[in-house]
C-alpha positions in Angstrom: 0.0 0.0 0.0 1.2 3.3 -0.6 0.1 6.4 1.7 2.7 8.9 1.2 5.3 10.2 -0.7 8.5 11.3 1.1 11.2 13.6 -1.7 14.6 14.6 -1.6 15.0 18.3 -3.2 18.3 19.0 -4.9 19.1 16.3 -7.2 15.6 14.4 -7.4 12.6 17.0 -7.0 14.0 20.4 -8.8 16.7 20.3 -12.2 20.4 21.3 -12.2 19.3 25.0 -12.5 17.4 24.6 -8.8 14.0 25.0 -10.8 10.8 23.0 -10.4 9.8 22.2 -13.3 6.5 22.1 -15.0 5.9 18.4 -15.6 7.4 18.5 -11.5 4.6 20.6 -9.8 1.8 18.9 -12.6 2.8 15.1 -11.1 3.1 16.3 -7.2 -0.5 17.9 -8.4 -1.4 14.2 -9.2 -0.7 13.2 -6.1 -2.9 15.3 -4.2 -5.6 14.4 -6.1 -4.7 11.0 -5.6 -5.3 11.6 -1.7 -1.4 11.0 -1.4 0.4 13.8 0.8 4.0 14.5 0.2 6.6 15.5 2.2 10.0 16.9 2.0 13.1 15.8 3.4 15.9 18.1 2.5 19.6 19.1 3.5 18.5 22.4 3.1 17.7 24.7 6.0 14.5 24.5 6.3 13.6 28.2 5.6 15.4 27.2 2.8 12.1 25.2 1.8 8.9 27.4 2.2 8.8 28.5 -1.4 9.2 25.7 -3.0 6.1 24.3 -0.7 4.1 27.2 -1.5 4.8 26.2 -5.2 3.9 22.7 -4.6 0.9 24.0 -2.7 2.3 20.8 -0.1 0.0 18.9 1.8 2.7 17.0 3.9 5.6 18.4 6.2 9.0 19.8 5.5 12.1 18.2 7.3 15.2 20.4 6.8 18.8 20.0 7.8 18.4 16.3 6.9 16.0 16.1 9.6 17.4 18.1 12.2 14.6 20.9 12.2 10.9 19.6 10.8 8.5 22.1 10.0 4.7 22.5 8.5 4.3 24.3 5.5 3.4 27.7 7.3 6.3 27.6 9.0 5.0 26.3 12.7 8.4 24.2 14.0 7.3 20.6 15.6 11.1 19.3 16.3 14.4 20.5 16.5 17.8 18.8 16.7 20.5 21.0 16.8 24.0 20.3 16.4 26.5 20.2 20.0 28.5 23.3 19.8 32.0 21.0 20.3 30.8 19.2 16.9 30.7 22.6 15.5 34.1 23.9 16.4 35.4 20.5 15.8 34.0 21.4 11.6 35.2 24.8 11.7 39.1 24.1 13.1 38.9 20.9 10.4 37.8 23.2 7.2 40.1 26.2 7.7 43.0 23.8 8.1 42.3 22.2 4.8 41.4 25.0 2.9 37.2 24.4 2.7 35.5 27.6 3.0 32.2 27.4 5.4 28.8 28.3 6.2 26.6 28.0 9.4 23.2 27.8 9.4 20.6 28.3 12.4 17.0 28.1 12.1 16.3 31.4 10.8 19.5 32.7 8.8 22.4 31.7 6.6 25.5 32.8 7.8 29.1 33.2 6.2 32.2 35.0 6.3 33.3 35.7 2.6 30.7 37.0 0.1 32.7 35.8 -3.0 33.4 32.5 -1.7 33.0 29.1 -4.0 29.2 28.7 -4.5 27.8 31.8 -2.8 25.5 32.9 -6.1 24.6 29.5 -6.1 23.1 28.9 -2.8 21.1 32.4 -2.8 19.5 31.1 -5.8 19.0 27.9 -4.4 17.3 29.1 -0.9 16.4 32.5 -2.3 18.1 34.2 1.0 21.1 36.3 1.2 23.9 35.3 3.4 24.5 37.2 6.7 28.8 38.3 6.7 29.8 37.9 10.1 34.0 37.7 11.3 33.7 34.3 13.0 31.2 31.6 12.8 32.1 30.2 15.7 30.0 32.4 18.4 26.8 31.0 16.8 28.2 27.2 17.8 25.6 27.1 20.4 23.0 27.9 17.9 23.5 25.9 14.6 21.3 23.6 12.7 23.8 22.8 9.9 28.0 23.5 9.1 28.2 23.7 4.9 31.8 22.7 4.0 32.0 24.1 0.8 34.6 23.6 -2.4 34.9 22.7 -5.9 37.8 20.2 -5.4 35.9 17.3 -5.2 38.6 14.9 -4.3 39.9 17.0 -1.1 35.9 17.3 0.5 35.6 13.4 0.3 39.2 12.8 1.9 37.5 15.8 4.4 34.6 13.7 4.7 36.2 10.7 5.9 38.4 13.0 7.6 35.5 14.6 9.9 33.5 11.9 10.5 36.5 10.2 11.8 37.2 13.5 14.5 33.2 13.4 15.0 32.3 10.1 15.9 29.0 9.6 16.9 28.5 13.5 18.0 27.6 14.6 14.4 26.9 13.2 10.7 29.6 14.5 8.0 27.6 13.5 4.5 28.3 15.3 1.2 24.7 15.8 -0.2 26.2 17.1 -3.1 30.0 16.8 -4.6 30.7 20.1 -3.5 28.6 20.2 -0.5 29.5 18.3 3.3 26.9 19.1 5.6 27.7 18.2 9.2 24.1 18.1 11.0 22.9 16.4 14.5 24.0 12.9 15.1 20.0 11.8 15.0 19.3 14.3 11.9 19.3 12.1 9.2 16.6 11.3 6.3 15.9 7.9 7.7 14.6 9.5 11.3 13.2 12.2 9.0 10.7 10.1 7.4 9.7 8.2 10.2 9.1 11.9 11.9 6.9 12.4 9.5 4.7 9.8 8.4 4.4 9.5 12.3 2.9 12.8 12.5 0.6 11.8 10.1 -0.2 8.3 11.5 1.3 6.4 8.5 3.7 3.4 8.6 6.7 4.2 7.1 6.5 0.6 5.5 3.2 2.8 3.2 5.9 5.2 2.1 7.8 5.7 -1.6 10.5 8.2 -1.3 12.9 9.7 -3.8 16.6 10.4 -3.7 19.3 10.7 -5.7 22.7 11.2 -3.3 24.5 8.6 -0.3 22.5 11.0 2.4 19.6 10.0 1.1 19.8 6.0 1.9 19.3 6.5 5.1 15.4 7.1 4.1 16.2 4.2 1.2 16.6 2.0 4.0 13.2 2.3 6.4 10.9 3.2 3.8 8.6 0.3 2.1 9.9 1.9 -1.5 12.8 4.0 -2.5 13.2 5.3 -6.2 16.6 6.8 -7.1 17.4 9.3 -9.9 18.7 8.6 -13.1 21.1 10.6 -12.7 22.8 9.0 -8.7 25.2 7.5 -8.5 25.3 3.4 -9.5 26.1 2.2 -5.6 23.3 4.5 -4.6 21.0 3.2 -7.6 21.9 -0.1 -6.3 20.4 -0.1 -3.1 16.8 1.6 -4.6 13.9 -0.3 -5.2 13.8 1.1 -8.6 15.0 3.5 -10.8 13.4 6.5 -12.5 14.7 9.3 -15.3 17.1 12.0 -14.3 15.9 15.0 -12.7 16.9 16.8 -16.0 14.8 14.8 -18.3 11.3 15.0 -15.8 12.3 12.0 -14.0 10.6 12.9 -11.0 7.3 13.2 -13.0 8.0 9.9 -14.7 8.1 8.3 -11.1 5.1 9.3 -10.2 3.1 8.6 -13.2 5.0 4.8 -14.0 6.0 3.8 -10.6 4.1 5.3 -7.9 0.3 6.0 -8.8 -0.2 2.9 -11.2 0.3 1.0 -7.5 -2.3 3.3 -6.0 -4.9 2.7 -8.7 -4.3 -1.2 -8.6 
């Protein structure tokens, strides 16, 4: 039986570009009608996430920071998990050593101390806020939802990755949820405790839910819900471990889910 729908965002639900598109809002439209609510889970801040719901016109609830602050679409907060300040410091030592520029974000504001740094234009676009420039992060330790390593080398955030977690332990998650992106979040903020937060809230077993992902931080929902579907465009280990497979999220693979794997099981 399927009940809900649970989405990644960047990656899966919106293209490259960070735009829903049209064949995107049409098939979550389908849903709705279908009596199915969906629900985003999202590395994003979770302010990060109201316009995009408003778009959807979303009848489920918003889960951002991989979890670590859920939300309902008006913005009315029903958890929080926020990250230990140590963990913070811990990110912030580890990414000025190695040359990773950084962000920190609490509930309410993005936060960073170089304007012009890698990917700035990028993530305005993407939440459709403007970063706060402040000297030092680190006073807002006691504060912070999410640390952003950010950098185009590729290669040196994964060794950083493995890196971090390793200093980390089991205080904080280190996951890239995208090449360029490592978010260190709350050690119980991940998309697997996500979705059970929120079919719970809506008295659904997470065994009724299909969600959709396309990135490593997204198995953790692969892995408790009764149906994962990964992009096209993920990577093969992550394909590997989805129930099925859909189009890329620049050729309306997220539509095509819905319409071929998704409500065709509702109907029948």
């Amino acid at each position: 039986m399927i009940r809900m729908v649970v989405t990644d965002v960047d990656g899966t639900l919106v293209q490259p570009d960070k735009s829903l598109a049209p064949s995107t809002a049409a098939a979550a439209g389908r849903l709705a009608a279908a009596g199915i609510p969906l629900g985003i889970v999202s590395a994003r801040p979770t302010f990060g996430l109201y316009a995009l719901a408003k778009q959807l016109h979303l009848n489920g609830l918003l889960a951002g920071f991989n979890g670590g602050v859920v939300a309902q679409p008006d913005g009315t907060t029903l958890a929080r998990r926020l990250l230990p300040a140590a963990a913070v410091y811990t990110a912030l030592e580890l990414f000025a050593r190695r040359g990773v520029s950084a962000w920190l974000f609490t509930e309410t504001e993005w936060l960073a101390t170089d304007p012009n740094g890698p990917r700035v234009p990028l993530e305005r676009r993407t939440i459709l806020t403007t970063e706060r420039i402040v000297p030092d992060l680190a006073p807002y330790a006691d504060r912070c939802g999410k640390i952003v390593g950010v950098a185009d080398d590729e290669p040196l955030l994964a060794a950083v990755e493995t890196e971090l977690q390793g200093l980390l332990g089991t205080t904080a998650n280190a996951k890239r949820s995208q090449a360029y992106y490592l978010d260190v979040t709350h050690p119980e903020a991940n998309k697997g405790n996500a979705v059970r937060i929120l079919a719970g809230q809506l008295g659904i077993d997470v065994a009724d839910v299909v969600v959709l992902g396309d990135m490593a931080n997204d198995l953790p929902m692969f892995s408790v819900a009764g149906t994962s579907i990964a992009m096209g465009n993920a990577p093969p280990d992550v394909q590997a471990k989805a129930t099925m497979v859909t189009g890329r999220n620049d050729a309306d693979g997220w539509a095509q889910a819905v319409d071929r794997l998704i409500l065709p099981r509702i109907a029948a």
